[in-house]
C-alpha positions in Angstrom: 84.6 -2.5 71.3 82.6 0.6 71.6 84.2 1.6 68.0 82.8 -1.5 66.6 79.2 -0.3 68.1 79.9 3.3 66.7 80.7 1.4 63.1 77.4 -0.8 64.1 75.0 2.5 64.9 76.5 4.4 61.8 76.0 1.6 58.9 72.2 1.2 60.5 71.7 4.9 60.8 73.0 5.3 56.7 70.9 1.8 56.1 68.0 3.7 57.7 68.5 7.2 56.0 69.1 5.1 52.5 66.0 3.2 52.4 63.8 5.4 54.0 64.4 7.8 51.3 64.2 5.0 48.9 60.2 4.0 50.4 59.8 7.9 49.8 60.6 8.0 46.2 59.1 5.3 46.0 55.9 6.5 47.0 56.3 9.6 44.9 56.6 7.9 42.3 53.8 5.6 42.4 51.6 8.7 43.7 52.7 10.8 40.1 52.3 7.5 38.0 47.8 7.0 39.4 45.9 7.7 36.5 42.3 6.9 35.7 40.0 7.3 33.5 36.5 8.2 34.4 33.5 7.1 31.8 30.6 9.5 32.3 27.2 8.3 31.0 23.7 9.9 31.4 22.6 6.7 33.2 19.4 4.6 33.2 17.6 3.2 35.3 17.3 0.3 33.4 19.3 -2.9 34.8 19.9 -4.8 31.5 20.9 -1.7 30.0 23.6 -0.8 32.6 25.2 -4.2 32.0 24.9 -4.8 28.2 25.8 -1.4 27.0 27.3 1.4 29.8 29.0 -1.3 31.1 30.3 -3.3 28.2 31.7 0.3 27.0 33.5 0.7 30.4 35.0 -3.2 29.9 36.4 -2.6 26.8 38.4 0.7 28.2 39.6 -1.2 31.1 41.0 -3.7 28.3 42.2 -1.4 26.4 44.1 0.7 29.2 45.4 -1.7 31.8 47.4 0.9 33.4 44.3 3.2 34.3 42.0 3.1 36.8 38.5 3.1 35.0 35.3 4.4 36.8 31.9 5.1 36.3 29.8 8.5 36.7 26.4 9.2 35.8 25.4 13.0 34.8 21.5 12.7 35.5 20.7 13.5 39.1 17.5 11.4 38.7 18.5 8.8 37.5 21.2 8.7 40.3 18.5 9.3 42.6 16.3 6.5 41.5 19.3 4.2 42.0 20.2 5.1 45.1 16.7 4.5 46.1 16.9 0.7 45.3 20.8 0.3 47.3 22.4 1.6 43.2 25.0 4.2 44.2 26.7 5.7 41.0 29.2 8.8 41.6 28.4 12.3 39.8 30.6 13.5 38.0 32.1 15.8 40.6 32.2 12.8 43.0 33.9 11.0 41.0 36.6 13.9 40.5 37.1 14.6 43.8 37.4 11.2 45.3 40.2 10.8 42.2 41.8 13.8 43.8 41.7 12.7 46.9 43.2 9.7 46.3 46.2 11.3 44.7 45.8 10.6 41.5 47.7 13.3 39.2 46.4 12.4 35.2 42.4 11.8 34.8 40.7 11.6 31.3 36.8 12.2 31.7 35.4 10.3 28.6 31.5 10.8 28.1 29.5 7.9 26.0 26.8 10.7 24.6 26.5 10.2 21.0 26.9 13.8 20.2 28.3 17.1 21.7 25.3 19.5 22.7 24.3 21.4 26.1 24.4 17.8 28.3 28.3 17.7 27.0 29.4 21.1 27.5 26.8 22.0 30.9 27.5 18.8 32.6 30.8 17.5 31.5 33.0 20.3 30.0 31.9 22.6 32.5 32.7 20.6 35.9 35.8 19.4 34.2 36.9 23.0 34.3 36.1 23.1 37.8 38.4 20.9 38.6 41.2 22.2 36.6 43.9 22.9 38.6 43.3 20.0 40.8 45.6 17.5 38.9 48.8 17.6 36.5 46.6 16.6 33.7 42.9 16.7 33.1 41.9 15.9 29.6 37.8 15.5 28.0 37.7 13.1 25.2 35.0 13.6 22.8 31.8 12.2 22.2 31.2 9.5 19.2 30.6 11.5 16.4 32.4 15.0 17.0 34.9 15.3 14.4 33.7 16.3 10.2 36.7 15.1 8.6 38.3 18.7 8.5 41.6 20.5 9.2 42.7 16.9 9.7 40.4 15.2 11.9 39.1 12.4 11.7 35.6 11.7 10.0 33.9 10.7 12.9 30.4 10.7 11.0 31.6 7.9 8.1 33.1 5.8 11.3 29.9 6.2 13.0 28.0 5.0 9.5 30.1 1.9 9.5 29.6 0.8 12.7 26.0 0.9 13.0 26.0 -1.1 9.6 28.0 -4.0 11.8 25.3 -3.4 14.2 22.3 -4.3 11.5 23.3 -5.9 8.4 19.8 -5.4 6.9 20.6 -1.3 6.5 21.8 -3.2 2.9 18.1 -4.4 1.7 16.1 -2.5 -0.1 12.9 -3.8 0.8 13.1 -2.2 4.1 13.8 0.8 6.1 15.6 1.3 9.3 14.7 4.2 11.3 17.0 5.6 13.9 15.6 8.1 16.8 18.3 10.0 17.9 17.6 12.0 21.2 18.1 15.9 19.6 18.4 19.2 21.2 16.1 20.8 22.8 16.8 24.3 22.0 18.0 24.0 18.4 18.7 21.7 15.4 21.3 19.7 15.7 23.2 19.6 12.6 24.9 16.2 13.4 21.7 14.0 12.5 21.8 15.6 8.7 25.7 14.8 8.9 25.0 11.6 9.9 22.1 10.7 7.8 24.9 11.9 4.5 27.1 9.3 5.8 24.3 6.9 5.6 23.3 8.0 2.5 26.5 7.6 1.1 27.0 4.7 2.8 23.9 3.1 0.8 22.0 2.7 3.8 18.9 2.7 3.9 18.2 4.5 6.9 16.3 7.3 8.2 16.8 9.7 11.3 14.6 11.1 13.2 14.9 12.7 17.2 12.7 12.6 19.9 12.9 16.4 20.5 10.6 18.7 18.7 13.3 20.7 16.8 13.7 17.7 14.2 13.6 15.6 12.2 11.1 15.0 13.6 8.5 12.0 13.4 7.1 13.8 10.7 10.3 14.1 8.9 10.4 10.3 9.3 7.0 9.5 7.7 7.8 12.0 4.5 11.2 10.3 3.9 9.9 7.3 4.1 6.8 7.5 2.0 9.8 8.7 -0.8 11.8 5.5 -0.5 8.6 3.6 -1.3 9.2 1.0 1.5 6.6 -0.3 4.0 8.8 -2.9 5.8 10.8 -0.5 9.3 13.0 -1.7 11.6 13.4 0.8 14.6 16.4 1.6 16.4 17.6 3.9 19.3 20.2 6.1 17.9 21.4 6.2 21.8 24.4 4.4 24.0 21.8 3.1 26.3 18.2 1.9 24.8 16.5 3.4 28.3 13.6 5.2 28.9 12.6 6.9 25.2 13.5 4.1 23.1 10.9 1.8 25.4 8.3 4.2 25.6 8.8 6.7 22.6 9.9 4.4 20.5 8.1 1.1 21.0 6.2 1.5 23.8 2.4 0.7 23.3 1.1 4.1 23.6 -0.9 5.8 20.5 2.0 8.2 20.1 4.7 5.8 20.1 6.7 5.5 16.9 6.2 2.2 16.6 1.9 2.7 16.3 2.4 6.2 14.6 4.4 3.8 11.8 1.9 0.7 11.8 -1.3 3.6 11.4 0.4 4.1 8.2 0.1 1.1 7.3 3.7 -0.2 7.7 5.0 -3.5 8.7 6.8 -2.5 12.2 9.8 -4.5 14.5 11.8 -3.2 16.8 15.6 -3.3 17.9 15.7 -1.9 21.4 19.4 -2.5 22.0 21.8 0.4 22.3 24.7 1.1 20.8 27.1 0.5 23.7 26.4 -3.1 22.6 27.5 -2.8 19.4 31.5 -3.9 19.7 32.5 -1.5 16.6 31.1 1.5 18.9 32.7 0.5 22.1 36.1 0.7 19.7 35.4 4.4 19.0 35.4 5.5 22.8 38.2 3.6 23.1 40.1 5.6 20.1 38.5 8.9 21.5 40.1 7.9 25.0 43.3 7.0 23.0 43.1 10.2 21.1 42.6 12.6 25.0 45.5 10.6 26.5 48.1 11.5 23.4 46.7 14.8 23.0 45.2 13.9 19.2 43.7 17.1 17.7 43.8 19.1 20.7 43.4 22.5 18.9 40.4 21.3 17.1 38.7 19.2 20.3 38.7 21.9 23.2 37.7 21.1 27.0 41.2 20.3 28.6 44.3 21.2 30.9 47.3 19.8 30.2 
């Protein structure tokens, strides 16, 4: 009898030993399988424009990487502010990392929805991903829409760019009319992605103009002269912007004298306006989907820098 309960204790201790090392792999392996991806936006304030176009972005991610956890951080501290100040709580950045790490999650790709790379990309993105380094087996930064030139065997990120805004507005084909795009710019500098861009166009045979809200051009100005050479005086303006917040309602078609919209109808042009941003445009969403793609494969590392593998 009591060898029979020695036999009993032994199987139960080796049944006990077994699975309780079985629960433990188990949770190591679950632990090195959490991955996320976190999709970093400016923000807005704007609730429509959350919804249709930061939003729809983030949606078709989720759909496109089932096996990730996909959340949302803003970069702007006021607009996070704001937010917070009406019940809105959005994550920075940081937040969002360190919650992520936290959590035990061991492979994070940050993927930003700016339109172009410039100091809000590499001050507010790049840099805080470096920060957090060495906090997980892989940390990867896709890149922003258009990026790439077609060189050293990228992708032309430019002509991909070109042919999805033409999805967006069929009329860039008439000739009668113009569209005018207001980018956002740099503040310090040119940005040489707008001229890029407006070749792509160009070649394209779009007619389509581009212009930034910051003063180092093209500027409104720019606009006028380009447009006053195409002999057109039917516009269309669009932001050239994931969200259509705060500029393209008030700089672009808000009713103030210096709006582009009045600047445009004192010279004597017919004037509508499109104030819906890209993120709603479905060919768009599909390129930060392929730039997430491209982070988690490690596409064109050594020409895309800003990660730690």
């Amino acid at each position: 009898m009591k060898n029979l309960m020695r036999f009993s204790l032994s199987i139960a201790l080796l049944c006990a030993v077994v699975f309780g090392f079985g629960a433990i792999s188990a949770t190591a392996v679950e632990a090195a399988s959490k991955k996320a991806i976190v999709v970093t936006s400016f923000g807005t304030t704007f609730d429509d424009q959350r919804r249709d176009s930061i939003e729809s972005v983030e949606n078709k991610i989720k759909t496109g990487f089932p096996d990730y956890e996909v959340r949302r951080a803003f970069t702007s501290k006021i607009v996070m502010k704001r937010l917070a100040e009406r019940g809105i709580y959005v994550d920075s950045l940081e937040q969002a990392l360190e919650k992520l790490r936290q959590e035990g999650y061991k492979e994070v790709v940050v993927q930003p929805t700016l339109f172009t790379p410039g100091e809000e990309y590499d001050n507010k993105i790049v840099a805080v991903v470096h920060q957090y380094a060495h906090a997980f087996d892989k940390l990867v930064v896709g890149r922003p829409a258009v990026t790439f030139t077609g060189a050293h065997g990228t992708p032309n990120d430019y002509a991909i760019a070109a042919k999805a805004l033409k999805t967006q507005l069929p009329v860039l084909q008439l000739a009668d009319r113009a569209v005018v795009f207001m980018g956002h710019g740099s503040p310090n500098h040119v940005n040489p992605v707008y001229s890029r861009l407006q070749e792509q166009l160009d070649a394209a045979g779009a007619n389509a103009v581009i212009g930034v809200v910051e003063p180092t051009g093209p500027t409104i100005e720019d606009v006028q002269a380009s447009l006053k050479e195409r002999g057109v005086k039917r516009v269309i303006l669009m932001p050239l912007m994931v969200v259509a917040g705060d500029h393209a309602n008030n700089d672009m078609a808000g009713d103030e004298e210096d709006s582009w919209k009045n600047i445009l109808l004192a010279d004597g042009y017919q004037v509508s306006v499109y104030v819906h941003g890209l993120g709603e445009n479905a060919a768009f969403q599909d390129i930060y989907v392929q730039h997430v793609r491209d982070a988690v494969y490690g596409n064109y590392q050594k020409a895309h820098h800003g990660s730690k593998k």
